[in-house]
C-alpha positions as CSV (number, residue, x, y, z in Angstrom):
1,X,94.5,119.2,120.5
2,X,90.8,119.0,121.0
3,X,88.5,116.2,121.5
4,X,87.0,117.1,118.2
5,X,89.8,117.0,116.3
6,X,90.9,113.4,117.8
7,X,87.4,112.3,117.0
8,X,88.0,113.4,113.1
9,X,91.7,111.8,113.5
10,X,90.2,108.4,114.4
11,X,87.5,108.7,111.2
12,X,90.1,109.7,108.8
13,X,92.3,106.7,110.1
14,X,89.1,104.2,109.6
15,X,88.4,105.4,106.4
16,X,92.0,104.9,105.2
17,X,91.6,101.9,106.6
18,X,89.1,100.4,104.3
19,X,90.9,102.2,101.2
20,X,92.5,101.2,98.2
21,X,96.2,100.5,99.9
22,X,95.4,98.3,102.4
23,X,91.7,96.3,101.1
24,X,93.3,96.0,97.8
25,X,96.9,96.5,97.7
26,X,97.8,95.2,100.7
27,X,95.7,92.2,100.4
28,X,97.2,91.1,96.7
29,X,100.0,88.8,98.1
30,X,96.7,86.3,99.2
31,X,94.6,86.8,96.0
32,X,97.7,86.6,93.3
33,X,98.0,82.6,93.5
34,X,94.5,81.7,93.1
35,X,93.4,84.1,91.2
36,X,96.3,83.1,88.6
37,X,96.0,79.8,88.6
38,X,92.5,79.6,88.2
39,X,92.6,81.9,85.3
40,X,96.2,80.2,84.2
41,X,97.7,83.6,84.0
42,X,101.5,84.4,84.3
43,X,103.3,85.9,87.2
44,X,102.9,89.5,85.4
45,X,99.1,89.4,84.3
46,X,97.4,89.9,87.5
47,X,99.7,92.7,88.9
48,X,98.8,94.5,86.1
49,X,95.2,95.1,87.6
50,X,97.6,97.5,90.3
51,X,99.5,98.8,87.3
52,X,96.3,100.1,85.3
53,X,94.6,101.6,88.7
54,X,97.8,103.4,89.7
55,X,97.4,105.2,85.9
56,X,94.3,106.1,86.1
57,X,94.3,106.8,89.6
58,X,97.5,109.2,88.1
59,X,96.0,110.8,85.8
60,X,92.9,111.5,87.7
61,X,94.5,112.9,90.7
62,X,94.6,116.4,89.5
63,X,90.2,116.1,89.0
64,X,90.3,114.7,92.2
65,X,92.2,117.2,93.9
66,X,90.2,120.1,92.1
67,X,87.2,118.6,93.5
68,X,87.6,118.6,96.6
69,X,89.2,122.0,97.0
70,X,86.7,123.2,95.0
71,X,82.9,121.0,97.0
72,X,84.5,119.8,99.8
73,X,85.8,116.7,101.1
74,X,82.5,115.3,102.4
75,X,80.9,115.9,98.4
76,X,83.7,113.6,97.2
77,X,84.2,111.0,99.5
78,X,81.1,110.1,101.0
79,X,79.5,109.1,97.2
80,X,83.3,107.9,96.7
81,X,83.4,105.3,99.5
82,X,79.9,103.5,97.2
83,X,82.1,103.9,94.3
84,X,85.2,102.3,95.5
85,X,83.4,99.2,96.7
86,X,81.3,98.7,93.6
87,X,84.5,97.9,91.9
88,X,85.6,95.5,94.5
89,X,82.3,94.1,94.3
90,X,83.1,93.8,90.1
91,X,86.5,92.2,91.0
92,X,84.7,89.7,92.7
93,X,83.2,88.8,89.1
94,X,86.3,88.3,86.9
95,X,86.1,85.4,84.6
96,X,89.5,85.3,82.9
97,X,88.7,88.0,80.5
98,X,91.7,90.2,80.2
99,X,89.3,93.0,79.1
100,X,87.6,92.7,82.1
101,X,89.9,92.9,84.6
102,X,91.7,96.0,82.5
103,X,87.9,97.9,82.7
104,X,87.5,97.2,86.6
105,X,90.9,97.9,87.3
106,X,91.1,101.1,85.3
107,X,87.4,102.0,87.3
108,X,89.0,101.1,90.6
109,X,92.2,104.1,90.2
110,X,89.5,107.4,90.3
111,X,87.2,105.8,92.3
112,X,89.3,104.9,95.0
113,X,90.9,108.6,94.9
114,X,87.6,110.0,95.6
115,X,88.1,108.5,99.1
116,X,91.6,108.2,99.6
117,X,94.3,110.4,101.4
118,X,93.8,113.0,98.5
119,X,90.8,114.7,100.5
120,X,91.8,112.7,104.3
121,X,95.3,114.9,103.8
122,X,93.6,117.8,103.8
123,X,91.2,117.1,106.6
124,X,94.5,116.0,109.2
125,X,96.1,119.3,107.5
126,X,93.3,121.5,108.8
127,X,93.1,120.4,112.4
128,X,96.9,119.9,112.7
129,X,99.1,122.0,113.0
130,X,102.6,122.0,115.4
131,X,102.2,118.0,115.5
132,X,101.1,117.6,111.4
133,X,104.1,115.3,111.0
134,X,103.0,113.1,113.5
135,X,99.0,113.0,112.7
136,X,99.9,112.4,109.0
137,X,102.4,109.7,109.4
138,X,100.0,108.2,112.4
139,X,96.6,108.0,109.9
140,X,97.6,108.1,106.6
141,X,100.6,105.7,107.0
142,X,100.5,103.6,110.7
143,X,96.5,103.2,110.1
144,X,97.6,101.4,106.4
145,X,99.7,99.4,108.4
146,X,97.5,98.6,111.0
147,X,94.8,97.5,108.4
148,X,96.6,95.5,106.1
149,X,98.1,93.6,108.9
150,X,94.5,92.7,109.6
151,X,93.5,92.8,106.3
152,X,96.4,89.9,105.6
153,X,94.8,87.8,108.0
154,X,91.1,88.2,107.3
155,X,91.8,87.8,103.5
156,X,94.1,84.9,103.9
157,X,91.3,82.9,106.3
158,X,88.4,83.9,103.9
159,X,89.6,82.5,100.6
160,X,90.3,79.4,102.7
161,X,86.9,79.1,103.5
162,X,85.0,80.6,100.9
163,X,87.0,81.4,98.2
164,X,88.5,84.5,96.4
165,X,85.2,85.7,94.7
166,X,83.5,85.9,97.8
167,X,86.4,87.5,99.9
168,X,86.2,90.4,97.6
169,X,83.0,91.0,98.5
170,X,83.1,90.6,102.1
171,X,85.7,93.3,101.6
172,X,83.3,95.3,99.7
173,X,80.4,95.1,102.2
174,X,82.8,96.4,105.0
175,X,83.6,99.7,103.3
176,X,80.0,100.4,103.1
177,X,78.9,99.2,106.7
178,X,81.7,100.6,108.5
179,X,83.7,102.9,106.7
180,X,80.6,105.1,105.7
181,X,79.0,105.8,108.4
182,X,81.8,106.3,110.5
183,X,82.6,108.9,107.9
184,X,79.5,110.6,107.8
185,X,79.0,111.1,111.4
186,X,82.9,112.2,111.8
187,X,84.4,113.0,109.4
188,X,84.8,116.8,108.2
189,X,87.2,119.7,107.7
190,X,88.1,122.7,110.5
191,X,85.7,124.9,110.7
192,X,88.7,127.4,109.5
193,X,91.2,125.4,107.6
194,X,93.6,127.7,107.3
195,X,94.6,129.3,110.6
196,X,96.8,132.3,111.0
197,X,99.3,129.8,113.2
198,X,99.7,127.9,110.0
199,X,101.2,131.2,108.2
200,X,103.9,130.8,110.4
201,X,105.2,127.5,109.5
202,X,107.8,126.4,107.2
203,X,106.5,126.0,103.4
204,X,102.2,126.7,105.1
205,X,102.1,130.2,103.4
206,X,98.4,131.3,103.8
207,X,97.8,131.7,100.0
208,X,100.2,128.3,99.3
209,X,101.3,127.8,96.1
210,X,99.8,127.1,92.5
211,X,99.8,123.8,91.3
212,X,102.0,125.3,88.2
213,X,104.2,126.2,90.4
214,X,104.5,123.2,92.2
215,X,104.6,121.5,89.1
216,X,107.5,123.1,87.9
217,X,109.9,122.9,91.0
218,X,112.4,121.2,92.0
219,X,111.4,120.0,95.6
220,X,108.1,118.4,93.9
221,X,110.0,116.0,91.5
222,X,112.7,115.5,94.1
223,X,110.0,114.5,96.8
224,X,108.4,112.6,94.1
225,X,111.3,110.7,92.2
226,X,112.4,109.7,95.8
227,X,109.3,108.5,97.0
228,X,108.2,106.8,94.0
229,X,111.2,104.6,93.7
230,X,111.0,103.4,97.5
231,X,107.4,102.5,96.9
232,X,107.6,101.0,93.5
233,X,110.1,98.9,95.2
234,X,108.9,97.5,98.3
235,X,105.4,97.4,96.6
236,X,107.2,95.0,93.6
237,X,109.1,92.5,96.7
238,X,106.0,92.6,98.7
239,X,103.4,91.4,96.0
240,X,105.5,88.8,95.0
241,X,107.1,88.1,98.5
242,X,105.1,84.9,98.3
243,X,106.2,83.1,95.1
244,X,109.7,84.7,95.7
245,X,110.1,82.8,99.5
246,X,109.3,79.5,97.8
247,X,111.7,80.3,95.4
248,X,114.5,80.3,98.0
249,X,113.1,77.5,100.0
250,X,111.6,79.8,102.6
251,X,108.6,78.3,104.5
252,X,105.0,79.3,103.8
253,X,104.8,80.1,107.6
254,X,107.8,82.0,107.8
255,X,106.4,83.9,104.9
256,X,102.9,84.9,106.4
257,X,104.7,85.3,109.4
258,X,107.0,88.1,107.6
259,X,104.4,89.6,105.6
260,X,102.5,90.4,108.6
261,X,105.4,91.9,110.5
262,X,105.8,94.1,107.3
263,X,102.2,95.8,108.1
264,X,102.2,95.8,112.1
265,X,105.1,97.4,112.1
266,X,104.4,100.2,109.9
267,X,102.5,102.3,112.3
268,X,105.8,102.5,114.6
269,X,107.7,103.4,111.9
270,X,105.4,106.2,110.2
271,X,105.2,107.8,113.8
272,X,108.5,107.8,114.4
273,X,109.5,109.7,110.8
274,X,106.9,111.9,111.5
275,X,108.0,113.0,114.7
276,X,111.7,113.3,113.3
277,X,109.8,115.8,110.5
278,X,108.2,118.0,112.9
279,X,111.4,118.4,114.7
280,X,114.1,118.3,111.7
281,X,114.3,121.8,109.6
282,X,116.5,119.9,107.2
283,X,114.1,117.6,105.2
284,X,117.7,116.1,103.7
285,X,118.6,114.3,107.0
286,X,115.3,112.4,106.8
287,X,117.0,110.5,104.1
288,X,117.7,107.6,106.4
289,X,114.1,106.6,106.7
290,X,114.4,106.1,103.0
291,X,117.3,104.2,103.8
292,X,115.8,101.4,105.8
293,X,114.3,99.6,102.7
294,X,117.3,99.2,101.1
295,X,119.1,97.5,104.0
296,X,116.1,95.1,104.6
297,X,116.2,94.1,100.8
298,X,119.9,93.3,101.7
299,X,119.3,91.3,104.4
300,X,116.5,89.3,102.8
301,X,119.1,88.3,99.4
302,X,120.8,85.9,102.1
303,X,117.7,83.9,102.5
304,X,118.2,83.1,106.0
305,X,114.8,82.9,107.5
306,X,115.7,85.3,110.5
307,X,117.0,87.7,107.9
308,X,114.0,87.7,105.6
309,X,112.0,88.4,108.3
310,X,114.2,91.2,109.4
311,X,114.7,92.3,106.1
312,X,111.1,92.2,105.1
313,X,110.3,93.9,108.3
314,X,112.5,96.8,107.6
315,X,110.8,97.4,104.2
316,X,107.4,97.5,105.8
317,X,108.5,100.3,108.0
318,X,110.8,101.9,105.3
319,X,107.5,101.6,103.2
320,X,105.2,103.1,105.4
321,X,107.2,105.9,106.7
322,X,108.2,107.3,103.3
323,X,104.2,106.9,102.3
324,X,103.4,108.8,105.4
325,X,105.5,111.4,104.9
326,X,104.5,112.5,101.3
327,X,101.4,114.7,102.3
328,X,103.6,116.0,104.8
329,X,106.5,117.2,102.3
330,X,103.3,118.7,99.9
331,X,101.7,120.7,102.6
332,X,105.2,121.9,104.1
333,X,106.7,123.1,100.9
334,X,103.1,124.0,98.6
335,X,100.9,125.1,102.0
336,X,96.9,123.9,102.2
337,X,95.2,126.5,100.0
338,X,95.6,124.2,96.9
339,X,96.5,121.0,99.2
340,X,94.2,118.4,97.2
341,X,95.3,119.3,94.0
342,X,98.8,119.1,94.4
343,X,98.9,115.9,96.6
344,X,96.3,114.3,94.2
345,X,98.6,114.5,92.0
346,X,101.7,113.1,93.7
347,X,99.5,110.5,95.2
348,X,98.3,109.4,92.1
349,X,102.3,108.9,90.7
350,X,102.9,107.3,94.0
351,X,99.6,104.8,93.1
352,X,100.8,104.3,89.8
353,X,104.5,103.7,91.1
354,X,102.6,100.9,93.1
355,X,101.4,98.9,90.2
356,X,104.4,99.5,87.7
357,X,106.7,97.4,90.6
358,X,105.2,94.8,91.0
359,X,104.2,94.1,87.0
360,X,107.8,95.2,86.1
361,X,109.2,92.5,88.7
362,X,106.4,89.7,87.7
363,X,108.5,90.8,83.6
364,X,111.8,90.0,85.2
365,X,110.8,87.1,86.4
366,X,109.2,85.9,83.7
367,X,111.9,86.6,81.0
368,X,114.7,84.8,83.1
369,X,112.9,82.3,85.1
370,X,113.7,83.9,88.7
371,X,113.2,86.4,90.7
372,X,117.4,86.8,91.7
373,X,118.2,88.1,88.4
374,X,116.4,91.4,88.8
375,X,117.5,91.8,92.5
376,X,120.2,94.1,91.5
377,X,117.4,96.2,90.3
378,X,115.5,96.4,93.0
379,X,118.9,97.8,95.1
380,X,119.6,100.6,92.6
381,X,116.1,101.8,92.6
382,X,116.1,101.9,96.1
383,X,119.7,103.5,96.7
384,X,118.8,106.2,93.7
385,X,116.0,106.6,95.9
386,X,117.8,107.4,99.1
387,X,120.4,110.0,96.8
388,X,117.5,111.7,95.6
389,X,115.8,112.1,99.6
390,X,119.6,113.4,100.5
391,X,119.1,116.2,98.1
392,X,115.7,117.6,99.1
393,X,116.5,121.3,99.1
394,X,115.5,123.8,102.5
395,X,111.8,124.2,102.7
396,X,110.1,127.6,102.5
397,X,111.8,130.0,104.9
398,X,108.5,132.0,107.4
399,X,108.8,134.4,110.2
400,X,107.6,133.5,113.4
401,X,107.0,130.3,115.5
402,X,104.2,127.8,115.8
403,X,101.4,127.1,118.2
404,X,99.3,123.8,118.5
405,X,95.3,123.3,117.5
């Protein structure tokens, strides 16, 4: 590992930093109450704004992808980090308009892309290559967890004292003073992305495999039906952790104090499945990291305060480490040659699998008055989920061994 690539490793993790999961995402739980009640909305209007970026975040994944295997990562991202804050910067101008916030938020999906772990997948990729695991699940996952922790905090004390409006564009201003030049001046791709150590690794054939291909088989949809069902759920409990603790007479400062447990200890977690990835030849056995949600959810339906905290706790790393281990499935069984196309893709389903749990639990809640009745959903999704990770077939069998950047 060279000092080089550590410096791009610590850019790629800032840059995530300051991306759509943790600045907006991870940061909804503080903005859903006030921006609701000022606009009088219903539990399931606002999550909707999640809902319509994760579609067209979706469906523009593929674009996204193509770009940046076709320019570069630098061509996309850089002008991509502007973007993504200009819509922040527009959220910060919603006036109750439902149009509105279905324009910005449908803006926000693509945008955000452009400078999401799409291209910073690819970039790790390049200059990792015996610990990828690790490095993926460290920046693309732990640095999300490090971030929103903060990003919890920082939001939660700014619309305090100044309001929602202007939080947003606090938020926006620090993507373009720290995230872009630190990208700039840092971040950028191996000089030779595909090394002829990576031809020897499981599923990193030199020539990788067609999206169409990938597409079509069975270890993309497994990896993806998996994955999407843990995120949709913990993304769904988190965003309306808040309203649900009330609910069962949990403290606000239990709550907070939960919710930020859920982020610090995501970076633990992430690093830890990754390392059990580099090491494990049978991506089946990592189903127990998809596990771990579904016992936290468990613990948390007792609504002891030391168990929602445990519970909630378990999610976060659950939540993190299955994130952080997507780009590492993709670039194991597909290769790098067409990495950004294939992983925009099944990061844009994992987006959009973001904003359809938290909008399908605000429903549930609405139609029966609570959020217990649709806890028994919330368990199947997440044990369907952990079935589906069990089955995850052998990756790509390759000759030889492999050696380290």
């Amino acid at each position: 590992m060279t000092r080089k690539a550590v410096a791009v490793a610590v850019a790629c993790a800032i840059c995530m930093g300051f991306g759509f999961a943790p600045i907006f995402f991870g940061t909804f739980p503080q903005f859903l109450e006030p921006v609701s009640r000022q606009f009088q909305w219903s539990a399931a209007i606002f999550p909707q704004a999640m809902l319509i970026s994760g579609v067209t975040g979706a469906l523009s994944g593929p674009l996204v992808g193509r770009l940046i295997d076709k320019l570069g990562v630098r061509k996309v991202l850089l002008p991509g980090l502007v973007a993504w804050a200009a819509t922040l910067v527009a959220m910060s101008f919603l006036n109750g308009s439902l149009v509105m916030l279905y324009v910005v938020s449908a803006l926000m999906g693509p945008l955000a892309a452009t400078c999401g772990p799409v291209g910073l997948a690819k970039v790790v990729s390049s200059w990792f290559d015996r610990s990828r695991g690790v490095a993926l699940s460290a920046i693309l996952g732990g640095s999300v967890a490090i971030f929103t922790a903060l990003m919890l905090v920082v939001a939660r004390a700014l619309i305090i004292e100044i309001g929602w409006r202007e939080t947003y564009l606090v938020l926006a201003g620090s993507i373009v003073l720290i995230a872009l030049p630190v990208s700039y001046f840092f971040l950028r791709e191996a000089p030779h992305s595909v090394s002829p150590s990576m031809a020897m690794m499981p599923g990193s054939a030199v020539e990788g495999v067609k999206p169409t291909a990938a597409f079509t088989s069975r270890a993309f949809w497994t990896v993806m039906l998996s994955s999407t069902l843990v995120c949709a759920s913990c993304s769904g409990v988190v965003s309306h952790f808040v309203p649900w603790s009330a609910e069962r007479a949990v403290s606000p400062g239990i709550a907070t104090f939960a919710l930020t447990l859920y982020s610090l200890v995501g970076p633990f977690a992430a690093l830890i499945a990754g390392a059990a990835a580099d090491r494990l030849r049978r991506p089946g056995m990592l189903a127990i990291v998809f596990m771990v949600p579904l016992i936290g959810f468990l613990a948390m339906l007792t609504s002891q305060d030391w168990a929602v905290i445990i519970g909630l706790t378990m999610m976060g790393a659950g939540f993190a480490a299955v994130a952080g281990l997507l780009p590492f499935f993709t670039s194991r069984y597909f290769g790098l040659a067409n990495a950004s196309t294939i992983f925009g893709v099944a990061i844009g389903l994992t987006t959009l699998s973001l904003g359809i749990g938290p909008v399908l639990l605000g429903v549930l809640r609405d139609k029966w008055g609570a959020y217990a009745p649709g806890s028994p959903i919330v368990v199947g999704a997440l044990i369907l989920g952990a079935v589906l990770a069990a089955s995850l077939p052998p990756y790509p069998r390759s000759n030889g061994g492999e050696t380290s950047p």
